[in-house]
N, C-alpha and C positions, 0 to 999 in steps of 0.2 A: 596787391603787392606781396611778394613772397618771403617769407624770415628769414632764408638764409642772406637774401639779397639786402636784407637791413643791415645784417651783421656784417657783412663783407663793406659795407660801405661805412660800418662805425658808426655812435651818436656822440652829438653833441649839446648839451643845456638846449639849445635854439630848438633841437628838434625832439626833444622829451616827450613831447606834448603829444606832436602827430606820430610818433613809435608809439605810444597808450594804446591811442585809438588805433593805430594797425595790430596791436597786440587784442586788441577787446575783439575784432573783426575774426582776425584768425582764429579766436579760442569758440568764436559763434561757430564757425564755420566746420568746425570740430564736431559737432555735436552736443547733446546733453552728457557731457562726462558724469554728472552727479545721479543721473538718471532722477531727476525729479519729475518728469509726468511719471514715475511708478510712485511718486507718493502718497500715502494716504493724506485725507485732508486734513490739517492741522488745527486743532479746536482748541484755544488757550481757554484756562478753567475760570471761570465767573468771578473777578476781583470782589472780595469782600473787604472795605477800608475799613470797616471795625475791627479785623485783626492783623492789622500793619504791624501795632507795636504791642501787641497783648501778650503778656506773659502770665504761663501758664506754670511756675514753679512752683513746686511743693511749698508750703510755708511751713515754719520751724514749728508750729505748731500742731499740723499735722501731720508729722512723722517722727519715728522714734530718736530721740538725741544721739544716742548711739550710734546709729549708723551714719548719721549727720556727721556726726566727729569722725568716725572713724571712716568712711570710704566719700565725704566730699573738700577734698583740701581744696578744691576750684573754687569754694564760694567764697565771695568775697562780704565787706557789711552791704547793709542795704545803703548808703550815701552812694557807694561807687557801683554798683549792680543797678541801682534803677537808675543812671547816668551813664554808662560808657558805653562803648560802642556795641557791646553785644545788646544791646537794649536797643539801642536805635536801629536795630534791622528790620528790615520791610520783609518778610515772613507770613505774609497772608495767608497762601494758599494752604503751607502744612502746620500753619497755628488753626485752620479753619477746623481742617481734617482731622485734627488733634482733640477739637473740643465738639464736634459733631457725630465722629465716630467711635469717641472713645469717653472721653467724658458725660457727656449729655446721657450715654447711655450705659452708665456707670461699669464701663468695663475698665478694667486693671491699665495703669497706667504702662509706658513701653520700660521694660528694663532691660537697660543698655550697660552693660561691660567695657572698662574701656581699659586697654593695655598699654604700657609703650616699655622701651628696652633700652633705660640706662642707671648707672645710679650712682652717676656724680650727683651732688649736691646742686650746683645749676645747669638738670639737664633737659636741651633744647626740646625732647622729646618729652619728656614730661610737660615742660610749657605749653607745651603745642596741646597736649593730650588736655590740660586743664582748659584749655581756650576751647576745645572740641565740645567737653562740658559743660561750660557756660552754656553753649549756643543748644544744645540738647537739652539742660534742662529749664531753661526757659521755654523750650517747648514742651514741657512738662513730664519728660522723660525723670524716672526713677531710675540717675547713673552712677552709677559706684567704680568708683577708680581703684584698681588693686595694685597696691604696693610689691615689688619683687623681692624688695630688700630679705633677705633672709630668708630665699626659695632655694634648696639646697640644689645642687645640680643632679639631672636625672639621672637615675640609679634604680637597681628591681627592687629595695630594700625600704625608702624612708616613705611608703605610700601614706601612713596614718602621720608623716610631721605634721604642723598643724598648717605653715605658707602650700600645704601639696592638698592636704582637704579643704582649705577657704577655697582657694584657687577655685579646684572641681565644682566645690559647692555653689561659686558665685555663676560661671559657667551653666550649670544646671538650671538655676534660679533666672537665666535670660533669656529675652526674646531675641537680643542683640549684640552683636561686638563692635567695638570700637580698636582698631591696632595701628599703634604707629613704635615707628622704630627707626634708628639713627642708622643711616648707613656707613659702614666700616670696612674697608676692604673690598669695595667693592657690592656688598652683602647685607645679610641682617646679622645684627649682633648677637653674642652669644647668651648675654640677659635677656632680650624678645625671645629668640628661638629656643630656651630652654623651657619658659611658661606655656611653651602649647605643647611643646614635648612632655610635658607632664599632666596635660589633657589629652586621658583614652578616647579612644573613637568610641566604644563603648564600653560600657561596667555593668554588666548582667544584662539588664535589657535596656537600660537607660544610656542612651548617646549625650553625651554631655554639648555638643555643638552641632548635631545633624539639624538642618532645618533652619537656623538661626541667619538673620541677615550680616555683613560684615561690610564697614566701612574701613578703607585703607590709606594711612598716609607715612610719611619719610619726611627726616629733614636732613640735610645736608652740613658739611662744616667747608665744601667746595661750592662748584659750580654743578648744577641742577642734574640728578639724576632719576632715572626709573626704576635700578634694579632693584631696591629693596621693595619698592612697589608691585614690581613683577612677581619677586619671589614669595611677596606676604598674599599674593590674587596662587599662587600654586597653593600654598599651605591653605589657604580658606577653602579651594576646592577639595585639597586630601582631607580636610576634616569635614567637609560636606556641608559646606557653609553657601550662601548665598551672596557673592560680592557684587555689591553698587557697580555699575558701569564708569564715575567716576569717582576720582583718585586725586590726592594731592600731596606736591613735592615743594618740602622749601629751600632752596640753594642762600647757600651762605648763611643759615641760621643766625648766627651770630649777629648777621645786623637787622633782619628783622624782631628783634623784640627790645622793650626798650628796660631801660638801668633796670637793676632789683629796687633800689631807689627812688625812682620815676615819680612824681607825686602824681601823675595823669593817670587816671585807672589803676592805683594801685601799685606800677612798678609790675614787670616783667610780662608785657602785653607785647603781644603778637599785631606790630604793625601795619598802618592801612597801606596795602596792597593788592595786584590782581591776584597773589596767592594766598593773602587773608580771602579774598573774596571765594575763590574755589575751596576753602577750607568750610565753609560756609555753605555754599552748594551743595558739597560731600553729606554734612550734618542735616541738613533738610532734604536730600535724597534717601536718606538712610531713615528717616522717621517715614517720610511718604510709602519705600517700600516694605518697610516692617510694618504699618498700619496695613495695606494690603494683604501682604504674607501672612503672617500671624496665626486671622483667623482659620487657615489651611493646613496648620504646622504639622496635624497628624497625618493627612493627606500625602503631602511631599516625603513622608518618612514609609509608605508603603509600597513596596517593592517586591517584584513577580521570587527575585532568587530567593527572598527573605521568606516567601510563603512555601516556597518549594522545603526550604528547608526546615520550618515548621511541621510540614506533612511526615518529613521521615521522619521527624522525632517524637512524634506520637504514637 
């Protein structure tokens, strides 16, 4: 039976059923649109249920208090961190990877950068960025959240303030970035896109974010969009960053998270949802592909123009 002859004769409830199956018939008859006989075979990684719920966090013990105060405002006390939801995630695969590849074999935990672009007092992108956190450093990621408040706007003059050297310095100091940013206008804000504007592509010989992996997400105060996501996967590229294939966008901010008051987790939790859920995905693709990357970093940074241009300056 042919489509258009469905259409021209209209449906109605009664015949829902047998238009499906005309519809399942034709889209066969189509061919493999997806081209899956070109796929490779698909091998999911060996469940290991010892590390469902293993948290791999630094303990206050061993690490400096300092830094603890001063770059993790995400943690929360231990009653509500070994209880809420970022604790009960199923995380096998890159908690496995996490303490096989990198612990067991006493290499440097992942240090992750994480950014976001606002500075109202309760800003969504901040929330969002501290939720990102949790779920990173329970897989035992070393993540340091930078504050923007008091980053002067870019200018050729204030290099030595001291928000324009931490900045670079923490950059320097990662394997990883983490960026999220409110969109405004359509865009990224002008607190996000001022902090990488003040990260050079490079200072003498050292690339402050060449080689580094980058996780990207947006939240909204409307209805669901992509462009500040679009536009933060361009900037990762021009600073020559490695961005995740996935991404996530929260539309309507405002109702997913709950009261500052909330006694459940603490107050200003990022609600269960299929966009809590891809915020989650993002965060465990971003440790699977920096455990990868990593060991390569110097690799990915050598480059035919760069040696050509080496030659003439000797």
């Amino acid at each position: 039976m042919k489509f258009p002859w469905i259409l021209k004769r209209g449906l109605i409830p009664a015949t829902r059923l047998r238009f499906t199956g005309h519809m399942q018939t034709i889209v066969r008859n189509m061919g493999d649109l997806n081209n899956t006989e070109a796929m490779r075979e698909h091998v999911k990684p060996a469940h290991d249920s010892t590390y469902e719920f293993k948290s791999f966090a630094i303990r206050p013990c061993d690490e400096d208090q300092d830094i603890r105060k001063r770059y993790r405002p995400f943690l929360l006390s231990d009653e509500i961190s070994e209880s809420d939801w970022v604790s009960k995630l199923e995380l096998a695969t890159a908690a496995k990877m996490v303490d096989t590849e990198l612990l067991v074999q006493n290499k440097d935990r992942l240090k992750i950068l994480v950014l976001y672009g606002s500075l109202r007092a309760r800003s969504f992108s901040k929330l969002l960025a501290y939720e990102a956190s949790r779920i990173l450093f329970r897989l035992g990621c070393d993540v340091r959240v930078y504050d923007p408040a008091g980053l002067p706007v870019k200018d050729d003059e204030q290099h030595d303030h001291p928000k324009v050297r931490e900045l670079r310095e923490l950059s320097k100091w990662s394997d990883g970035h983490v960026w999220i940013s409110p969109e405004q206008h359509g865009n990224l804000t002008a607190v996000f896109k001022n902090q990488i504007d003040w990260i050079p592509l490079s200072t003498g010989s050292v690339r402050p974010t060449q080689g580094r992996t980058l996780a990207i997400a947006q939240v909204n105060g409307g209805s669901q969009s992509f462009n500040a996501v679009n536009s933060l996967r361009i900037l990762g590229r021009w600073m020559r960053m490695f961005t995740i294939p996935n991404q996530s966008s929260i539309p309507q901010a405002w109702t997913h998270f709950t009261d500052a008051n909330d006694p459940v987790d603490g107050g200003n939790r990022l609600k269960l949802s299929s966009n809590r859920d891809r915020l989650v995905d993002c965060m465990e693709e971003l440790v699977k592909y920096t455990i990868v990357m990593r060991p390569h970093f110097d690799l990915f940074g050598d480059r035919f123009s760069e040696r050509e241009e080496a030659k003439v300056k000797k």
